[in-house]
C-alpha positions in Angstrom: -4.4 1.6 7.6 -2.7 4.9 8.6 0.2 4.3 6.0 -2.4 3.6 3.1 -3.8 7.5 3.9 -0.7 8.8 4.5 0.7 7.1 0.9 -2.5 8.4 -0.8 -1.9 11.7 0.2 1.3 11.7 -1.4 3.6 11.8 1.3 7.1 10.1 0.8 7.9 7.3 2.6 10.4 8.6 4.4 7.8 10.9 5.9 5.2 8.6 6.9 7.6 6.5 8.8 8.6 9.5 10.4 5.4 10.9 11.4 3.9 7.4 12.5 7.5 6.3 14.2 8.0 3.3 12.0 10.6 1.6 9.9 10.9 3.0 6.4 11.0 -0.6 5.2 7.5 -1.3 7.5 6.2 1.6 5.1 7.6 0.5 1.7 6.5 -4.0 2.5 2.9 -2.4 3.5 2.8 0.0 0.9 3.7 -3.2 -2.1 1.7 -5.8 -0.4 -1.6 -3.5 -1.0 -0.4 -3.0 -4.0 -0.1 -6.7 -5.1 -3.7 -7.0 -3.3 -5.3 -4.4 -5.5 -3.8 -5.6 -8.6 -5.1 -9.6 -8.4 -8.5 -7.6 -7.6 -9.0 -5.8 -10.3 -7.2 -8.3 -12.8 -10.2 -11.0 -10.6 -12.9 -8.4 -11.7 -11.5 -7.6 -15.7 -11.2 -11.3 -16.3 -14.1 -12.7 -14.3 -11.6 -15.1 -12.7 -12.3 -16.9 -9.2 -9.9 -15.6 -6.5 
């Protein structure tokens, strides 16, 4: 959840791993999997499709 803020706020990667003590690649998988998430959401919501 922390990364998401951290990501919205523009901070690089390599920052929010730092600041949080994380892996850079921790950051970058959570950062593309809400990604993906968000995407088959809104393509669900455009297209009227069942999840």
């Amino acid at each position: 959840m922390k990364i998401q803020i951290l990501h919205k706020q523009s901070l690089p990667q390599r920052a929010i791993a730092k600041q949080l003590d994380i892996s850079r690649n921790t950051v970058r998988k959570e950062n593309s999997q809400k990604s993906w998430t968000s995407q088959i959401t809104l393509t669900n919501l455009c297209t009227g499709s069942p999840v």
